[in-house]
Structure formats: structure tokens, C-alpha cells
C-alpha positions as CSV (number, residue, x, y, z in Angstrom):
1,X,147.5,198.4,55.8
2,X,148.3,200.6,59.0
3,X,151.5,201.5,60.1
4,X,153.1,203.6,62.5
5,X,155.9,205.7,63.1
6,X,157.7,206.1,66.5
7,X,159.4,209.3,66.4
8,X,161.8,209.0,69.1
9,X,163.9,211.9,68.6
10,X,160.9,214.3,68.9
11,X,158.7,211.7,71.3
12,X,155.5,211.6,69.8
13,X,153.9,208.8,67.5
14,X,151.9,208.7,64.1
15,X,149.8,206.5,62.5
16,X,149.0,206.2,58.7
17,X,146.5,204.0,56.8
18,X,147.6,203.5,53.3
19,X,143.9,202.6,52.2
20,X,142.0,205.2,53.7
21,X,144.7,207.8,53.6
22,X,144.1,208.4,57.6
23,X,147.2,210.1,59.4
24,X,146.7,211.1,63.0
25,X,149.8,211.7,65.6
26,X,149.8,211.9,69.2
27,X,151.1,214.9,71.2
28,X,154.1,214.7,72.8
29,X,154.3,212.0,74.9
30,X,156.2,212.4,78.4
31,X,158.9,209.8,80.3
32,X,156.0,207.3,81.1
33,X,154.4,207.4,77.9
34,X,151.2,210.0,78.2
35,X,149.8,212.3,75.7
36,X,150.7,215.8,77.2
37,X,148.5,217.5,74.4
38,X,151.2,219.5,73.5
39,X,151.6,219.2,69.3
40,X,155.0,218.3,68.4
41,X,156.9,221.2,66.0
42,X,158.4,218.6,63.7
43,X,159.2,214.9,63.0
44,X,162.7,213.7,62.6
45,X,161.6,213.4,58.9
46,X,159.2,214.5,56.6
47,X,155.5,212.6,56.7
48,X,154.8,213.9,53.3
49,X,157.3,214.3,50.2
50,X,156.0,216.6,47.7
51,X,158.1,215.0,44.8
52,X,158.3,217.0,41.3
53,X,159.3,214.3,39.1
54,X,158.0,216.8,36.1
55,X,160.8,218.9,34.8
56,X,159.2,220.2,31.9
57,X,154.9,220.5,30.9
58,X,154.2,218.9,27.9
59,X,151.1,221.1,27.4
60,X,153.0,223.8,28.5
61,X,152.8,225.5,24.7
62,X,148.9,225.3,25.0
63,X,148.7,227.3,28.2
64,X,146.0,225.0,29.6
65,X,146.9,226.9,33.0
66,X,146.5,230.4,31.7
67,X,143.6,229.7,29.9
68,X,141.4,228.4,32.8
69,X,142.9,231.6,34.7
70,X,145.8,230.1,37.1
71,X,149.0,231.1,37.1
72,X,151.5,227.9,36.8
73,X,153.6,228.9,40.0
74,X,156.0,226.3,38.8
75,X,156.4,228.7,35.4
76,X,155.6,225.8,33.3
77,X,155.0,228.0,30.5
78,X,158.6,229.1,30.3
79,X,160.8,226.2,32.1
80,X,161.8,223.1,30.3
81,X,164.1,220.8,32.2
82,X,164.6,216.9,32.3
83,X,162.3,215.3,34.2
84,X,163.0,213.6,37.6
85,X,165.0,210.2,36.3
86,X,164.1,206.7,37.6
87,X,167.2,206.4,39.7
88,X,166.5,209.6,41.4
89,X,163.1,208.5,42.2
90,X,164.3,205.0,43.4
91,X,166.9,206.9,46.0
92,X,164.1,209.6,47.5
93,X,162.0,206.3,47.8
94,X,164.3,204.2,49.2
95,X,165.6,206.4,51.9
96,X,162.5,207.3,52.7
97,X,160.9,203.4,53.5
98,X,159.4,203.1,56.8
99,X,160.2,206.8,57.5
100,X,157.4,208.9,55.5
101,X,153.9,207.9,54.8
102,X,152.7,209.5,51.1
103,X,154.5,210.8,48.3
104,X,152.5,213.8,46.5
105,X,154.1,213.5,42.8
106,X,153.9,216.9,41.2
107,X,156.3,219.2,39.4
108,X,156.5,221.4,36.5
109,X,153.3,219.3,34.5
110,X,150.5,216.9,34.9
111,X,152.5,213.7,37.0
112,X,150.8,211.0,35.0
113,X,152.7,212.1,32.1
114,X,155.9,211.1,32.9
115,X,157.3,208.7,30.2
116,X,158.1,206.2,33.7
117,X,154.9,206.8,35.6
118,X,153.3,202.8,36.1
119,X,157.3,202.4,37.2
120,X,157.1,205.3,40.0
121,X,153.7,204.3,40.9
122,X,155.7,200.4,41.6
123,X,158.5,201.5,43.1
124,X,156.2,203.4,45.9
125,X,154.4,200.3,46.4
126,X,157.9,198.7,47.1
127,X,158.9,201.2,49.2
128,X,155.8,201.7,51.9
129,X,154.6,204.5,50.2
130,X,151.3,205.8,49.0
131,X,151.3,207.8,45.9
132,X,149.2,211.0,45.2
133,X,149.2,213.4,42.4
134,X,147.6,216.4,40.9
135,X,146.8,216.5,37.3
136,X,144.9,218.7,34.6
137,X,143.2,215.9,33.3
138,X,144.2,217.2,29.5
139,X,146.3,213.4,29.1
140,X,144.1,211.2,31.2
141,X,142.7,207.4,29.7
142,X,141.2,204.7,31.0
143,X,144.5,202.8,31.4
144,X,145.9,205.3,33.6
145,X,142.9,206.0,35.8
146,X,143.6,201.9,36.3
147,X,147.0,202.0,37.2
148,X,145.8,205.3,40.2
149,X,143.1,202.8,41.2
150,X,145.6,200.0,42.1
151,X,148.5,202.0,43.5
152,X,147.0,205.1,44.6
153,X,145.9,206.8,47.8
154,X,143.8,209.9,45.9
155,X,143.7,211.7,42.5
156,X,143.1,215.2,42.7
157,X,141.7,217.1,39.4
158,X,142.2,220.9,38.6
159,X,139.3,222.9,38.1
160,X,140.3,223.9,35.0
161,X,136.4,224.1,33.7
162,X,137.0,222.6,30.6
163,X,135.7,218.9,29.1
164,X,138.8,217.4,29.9
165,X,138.2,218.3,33.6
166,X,135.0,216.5,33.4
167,X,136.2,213.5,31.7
168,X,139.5,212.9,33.7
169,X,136.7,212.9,36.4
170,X,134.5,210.6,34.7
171,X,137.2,208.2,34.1
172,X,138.3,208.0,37.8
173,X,135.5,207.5,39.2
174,X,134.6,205.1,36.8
175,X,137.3,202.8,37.8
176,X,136.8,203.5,41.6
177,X,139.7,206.6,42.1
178,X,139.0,208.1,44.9
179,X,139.1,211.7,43.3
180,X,139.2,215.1,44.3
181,X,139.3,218.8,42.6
182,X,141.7,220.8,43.2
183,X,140.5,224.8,43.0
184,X,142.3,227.5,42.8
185,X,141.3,230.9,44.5
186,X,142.1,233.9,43.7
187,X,140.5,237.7,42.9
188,X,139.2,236.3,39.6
189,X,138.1,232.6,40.7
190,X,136.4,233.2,44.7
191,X,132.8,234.3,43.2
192,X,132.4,231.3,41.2
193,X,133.8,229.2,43.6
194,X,131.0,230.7,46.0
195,X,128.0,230.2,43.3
196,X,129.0,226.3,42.9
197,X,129.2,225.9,47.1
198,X,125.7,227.8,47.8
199,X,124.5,225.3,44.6
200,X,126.8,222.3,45.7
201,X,127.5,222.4,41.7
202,X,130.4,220.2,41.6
203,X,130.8,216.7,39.6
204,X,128.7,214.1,41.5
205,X,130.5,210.9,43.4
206,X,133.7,213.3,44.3
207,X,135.4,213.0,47.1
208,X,136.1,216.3,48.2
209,X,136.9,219.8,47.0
210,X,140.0,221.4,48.0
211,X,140.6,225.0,47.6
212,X,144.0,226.1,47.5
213,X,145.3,230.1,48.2
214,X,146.6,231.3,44.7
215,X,150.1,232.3,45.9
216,X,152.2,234.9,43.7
217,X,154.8,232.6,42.4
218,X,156.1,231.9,39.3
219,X,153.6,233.3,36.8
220,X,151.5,233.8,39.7
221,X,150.1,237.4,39.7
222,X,150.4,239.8,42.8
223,X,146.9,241.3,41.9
224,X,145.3,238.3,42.0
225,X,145.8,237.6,45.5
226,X,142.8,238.1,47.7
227,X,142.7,240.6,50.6
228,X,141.8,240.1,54.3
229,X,138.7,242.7,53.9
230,X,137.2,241.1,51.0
231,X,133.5,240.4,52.2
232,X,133.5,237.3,49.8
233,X,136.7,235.8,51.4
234,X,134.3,235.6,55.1
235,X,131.4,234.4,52.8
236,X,133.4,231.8,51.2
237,X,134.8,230.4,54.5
238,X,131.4,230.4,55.9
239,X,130.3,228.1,53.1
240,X,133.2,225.7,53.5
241,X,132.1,224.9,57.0
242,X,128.3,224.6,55.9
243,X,127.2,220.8,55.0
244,X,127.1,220.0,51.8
245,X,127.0,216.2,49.9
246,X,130.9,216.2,49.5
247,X,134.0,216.6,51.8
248,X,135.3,220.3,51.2
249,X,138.8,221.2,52.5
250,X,141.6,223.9,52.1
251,X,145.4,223.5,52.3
252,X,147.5,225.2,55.1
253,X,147.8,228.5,53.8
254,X,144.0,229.1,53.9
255,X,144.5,227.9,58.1
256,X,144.9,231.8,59.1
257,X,141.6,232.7,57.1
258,X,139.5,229.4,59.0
259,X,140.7,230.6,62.4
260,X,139.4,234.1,61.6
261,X,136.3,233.3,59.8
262,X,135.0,230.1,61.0
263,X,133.0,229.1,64.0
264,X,132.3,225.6,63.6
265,X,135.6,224.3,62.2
266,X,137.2,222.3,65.4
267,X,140.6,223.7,65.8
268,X,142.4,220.5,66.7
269,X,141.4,219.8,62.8
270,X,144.1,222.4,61.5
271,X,147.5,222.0,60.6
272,X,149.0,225.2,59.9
273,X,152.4,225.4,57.5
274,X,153.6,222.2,57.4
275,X,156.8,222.8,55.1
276,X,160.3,222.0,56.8
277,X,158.6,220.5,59.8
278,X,156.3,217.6,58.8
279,X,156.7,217.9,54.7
280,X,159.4,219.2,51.9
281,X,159.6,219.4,48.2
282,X,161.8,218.1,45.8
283,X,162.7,219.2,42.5
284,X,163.4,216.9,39.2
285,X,167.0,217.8,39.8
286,X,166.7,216.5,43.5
287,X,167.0,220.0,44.9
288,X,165.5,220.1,48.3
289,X,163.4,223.1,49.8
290,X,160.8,222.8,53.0
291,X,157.9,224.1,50.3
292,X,157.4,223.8,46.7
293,X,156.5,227.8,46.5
294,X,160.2,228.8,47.5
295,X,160.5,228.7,43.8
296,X,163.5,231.6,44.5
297,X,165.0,228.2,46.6
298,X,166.0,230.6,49.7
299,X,166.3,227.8,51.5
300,X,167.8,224.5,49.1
301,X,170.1,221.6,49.6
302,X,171.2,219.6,47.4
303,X,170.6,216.0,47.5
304,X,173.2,215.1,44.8
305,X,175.8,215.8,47.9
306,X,173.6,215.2,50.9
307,X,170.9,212.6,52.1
308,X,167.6,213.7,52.9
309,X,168.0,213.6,56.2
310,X,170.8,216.0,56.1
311,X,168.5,218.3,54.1
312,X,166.3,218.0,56.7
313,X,168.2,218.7,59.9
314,X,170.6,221.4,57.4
315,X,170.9,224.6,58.9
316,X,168.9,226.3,55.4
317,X,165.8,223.9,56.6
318,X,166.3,225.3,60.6
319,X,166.2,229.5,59.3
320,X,162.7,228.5,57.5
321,X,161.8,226.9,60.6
322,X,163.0,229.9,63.0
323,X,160.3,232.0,61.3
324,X,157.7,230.0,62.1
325,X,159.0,229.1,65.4
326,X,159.3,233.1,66.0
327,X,156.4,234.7,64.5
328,X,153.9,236.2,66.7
329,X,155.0,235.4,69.9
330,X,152.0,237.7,72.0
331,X,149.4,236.0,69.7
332,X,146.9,233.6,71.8
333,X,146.1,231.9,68.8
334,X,149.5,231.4,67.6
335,X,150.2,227.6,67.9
336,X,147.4,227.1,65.5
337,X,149.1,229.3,62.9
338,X,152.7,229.8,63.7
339,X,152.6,233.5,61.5
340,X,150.8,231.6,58.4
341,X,153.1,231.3,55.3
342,X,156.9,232.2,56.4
343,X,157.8,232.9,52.2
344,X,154.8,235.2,51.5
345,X,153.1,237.6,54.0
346,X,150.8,239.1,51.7
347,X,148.4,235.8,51.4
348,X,148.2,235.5,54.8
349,X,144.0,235.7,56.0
350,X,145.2,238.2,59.0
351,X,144.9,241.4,60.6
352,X,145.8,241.2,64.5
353,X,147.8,243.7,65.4
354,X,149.8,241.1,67.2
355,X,151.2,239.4,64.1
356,X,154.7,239.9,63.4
């Protein structure tokens, strides 16, 4: 099923296509309805809900995180709340119908864990909305790989190197998941992650591998972010844009490091920071930030007293905004990255002497 939006308040258009998982938006479009080429900032409301309907990790006592090296930013090691109730959910869905395209269900554990799950993965059916989710794999069966292949868009798995990793992956694809992994990268993960792309040493029939930027949050370590000047960081990106048989991608705060490394990569591709102007985050306890890593919640609402919508147009959402809308401002290449991550400078992949 494809659908699309008509954002009329910021006059461009997107299309989504809840079995493939294709998005695509226009440019803004002028008074007779033409494409000027020119990327819209935002959308009148978030494409992409990142929804943390974990409060609490259930494996949280085992350290699964800490022992495959990652550093729960969420601080699931420490943290126990309720998770995100049913009611809750229903509301964020509901007010979200025919507004926002994909849900990504996260939090402070493994999504398919939550005591409702089969009833969150129904209501987004209800609702218009394709569900997505992140898991370690430690808690995955067969049943619930059946319920992702019926009501979602993608399954990512963390690389978290152990047999559970391999047999989460094994029981997705077995039942037809499309299925991704999730890998982490940081000081103490980038040369492996190098060895498996030079040897395409990854679990046959995925999807695609995505490599996230280890960010220093939560129990996230400052030394373990990776510097600008590390001759592996070029290396790695050069691999990512090298063939190879799988789909590899990176989120948004690896965008800075693609536009200074790569040469092949099209730049129309890349989406820099998307938080507070196409996608948010919120909290079991319906707290509403522009990113999931403002885990200090600089910048939260409260949806217990306000709509998302208000969140969304609330002056704590337009001061995150303002520093990407600011940053940079002699850079040539700065519509591409808007300053790279507004919450944490020191993970940004850049240099120039124009940044600011």
C-alpha cells in the first residue's frame, strides 16, 4: 500500500510504501505546483516516531550490552521504569494516523519483549503505520519472528556476536523478515567491522548492514568515540561505498563522515539529522524529545499535558532546531549536514575550519 502525505503548511509532498518501506519527498514545490529542488527543513509532523515502549530491560542484569562491548545509551543496566502502557501507545498512534509513516519501537530493552507486543504490532496496522524495531535477539522464537513477518516493515538485529545473534537471524529469515544488523562503531568495534566488509563476512540472505556512530550517552564511553584522523574511520567509509552482496548503510550521524570520505556516495541520498524536523522520540512515560540521545531531555515536552503536535511546533523542539538551522553558515556543504549532531559535537566526522 502507498500513501502520501501533502504537507501543506511546509509545501512539499512525501510518499511512503508500507511494503517496501520506500519514502521519497519532493522539494518544495512553488505557487503552480513545481519541484524548486530546494529540500524542505521540516514537515508539519514527524515522518518517523522513534517510540520507547520499553521502560525497563529484562536482560538488563545479564549485561548482554556490555558484554558484546556497547554501551546501552538508554542506561538499561541501571534504569527500571514501567513500560510504555497500551493506552499510551493507542494515543501516540492514533494521533499520529494518516500523519507519519513508520513507527521505530525501541526503548530501554529488546521491543519484542513487551508483555503487549502482538497488541502494538495491531494497533499500528489499525492506525496506518508500519512497525520497526531493534532487538538483541537474546528473547527471539519462531512465533514472534511470525507476528514481524505479518505486521512489520524490517527487523533489525544487534551485532552482539553471540549465538543468539545468529539465531534471531536464522529465525527471521526463516519466516521471510526482511532483517537487518544493527552495528555499533566505536574505538573498540571499527577494525572488525572493517575485516567482515573487506570479507563480506556477514550472515547470508540479510538485508543490509547498518552501522550506527557510538554516541557517549548513557553508559556510553567518551573514549570510545572515534576521531576524525583515525586512518581506519576513511578506510571504513571507503568500504561502505564499495559493492558488496548486501545493502550497507549508516544512520545520520555518520552523514558528516560520508560527505568527507566518500566519492561515490550521491549526495541527494543523505539525510543529515533528522530529529525535531522529520522524526522525535518518545519515552515510556510519553516524554517527547526531537532525538532519543537527549537522554539529559534538554529539550522535552510532555505529552501527558500536550498533543504531539504541540510538542512538535513547542518552542523546546524550535531551540534544537535553531542549531541546526544556524550551524555553519560559510560552509558550501552545509545543507547536506546542517553542523552534524546539535547534542554532541565530539562525534561529529569534521574538521573544516568553517564549522561552527
Amino acid at each position: 500500500m502507498r500513501y502520501i502525505i501533502d504537507d501543506k503548511k511546509y509545501n512539499f509532498k512525501s510518499a511512503f510504501d508500507t511494503k517496501t518501506g520506500a519514502y521519497v519527498r519532493t522539494g518544495i514545490l512553488d505557487e503552480n505546483g513545481k519541484d524548486t529542488g530546494i529540500d524542505p527543513f521540516m514537515a508539519s509532523y514527524p515522518h518517523l516516531i522513534d517510540v520507547g515502549i520499553m521502560g525497563h530491560c529484562i536482560h538488563g542484569k545479564t549485561g548482554l550490552c556490555a558484554k558484546a562491548g556497547i554501551g546501552c545509551y538508554q542506561s538499561g543496566l541501571t534504569v527500571e521504569e514501567p513500560n510504555m502502557t497500551l493506552e499510551d501507545f493507542r494515543s501516540i498512534a492514533e494521533q499520529s494516523r494518516g500523519k507519519c509513516n513508520q513507527f521505530a519501537l525501541g526503548g530501554r530493552g529488546d521491543p519484542d519483549q513487551h508483555e503487549h507486543f502482538e497488541e502494538i504490532l495491531k494497533i499500528c496496522r489499525e492506525n496506518m503505520l508500519v512497525p520497526n524495531f531493534t532487538t538483541s535477539g537474546y528473547g527471539m522464537t519462531l512465533q514472534i519472528a511470525e507476528l514481524c513477518k505479518e505486521y512489520c516493515g524490517a527487523v533489525a538485529v544487534s551485532w552482539y556476536r553471540s549465538k543468539y545473534t545468529y539465531s534471531a537471524i536464522e529465525m527471521l529469515l526463516s519466516k521471510g523478515v526482511k532483517t537487518n544488523i544493527h552495528y555499533v562503531l566505536g574505538k573498540n568495534s571499527i577494525d572488525e567491522a572493517i575485516i567482515r566488509l573487506k570479507g563480506n563476512d556477514f550472515p547470508k540472505g540479510i538485508n543490509a548492514i547498518i552501522f550506527l556512530l557510538h554516541k557517549p550517552a548513557g553508559q556510553g564511553s567518551r573514549e570510545n568515540v572515534l576521531d576524525f584522523d583515525d586512518p581506519r574511520v576513511r578506510e571504513l567509509f571507503k568500504l561502505i561505498e564499495a559493492p558488496h552482496p548486501f545493502k550497507v548503510g549508516m544512520d545520520s550521524c555518520n552523514v558528516p563522515g560520508a560527505i568527507n570520505f566518500c566519492t561515490r556516495i550521491v549526495p541527494e541520498s543523505l539525510d543529515t539529522c533528522e530529529g525535531g524536523r522529520f522524526s522525535c522520540y518518545i519515552g515510556a512515560d510519553m516524554i517527547m524529545v526531537p532525538c532519543s540521545f537527549d537522554q539529559e531531555r534538554k529539550y522535552k515536552v510532555s505529552l501527558r499535558n500536550h498533543t504531539i503536535e504541540q510538542a512538535w511546533n513547542s518552542k523546546e523542539f524550535e531551540e534544537f532546531r535553531n542549531i541546526l538551522r544556524n550551524a555553519c553558515p560559510s560552509c558550501e556543504k552545509r545543507e547536506l549536514c546542517m553542523g552534524g549532531c546539535p547534542l554532541m559535537k565530539e562525534i561529529v566526522f569534521c574538521k573544516s575550519s568553517k564549522r561552527l
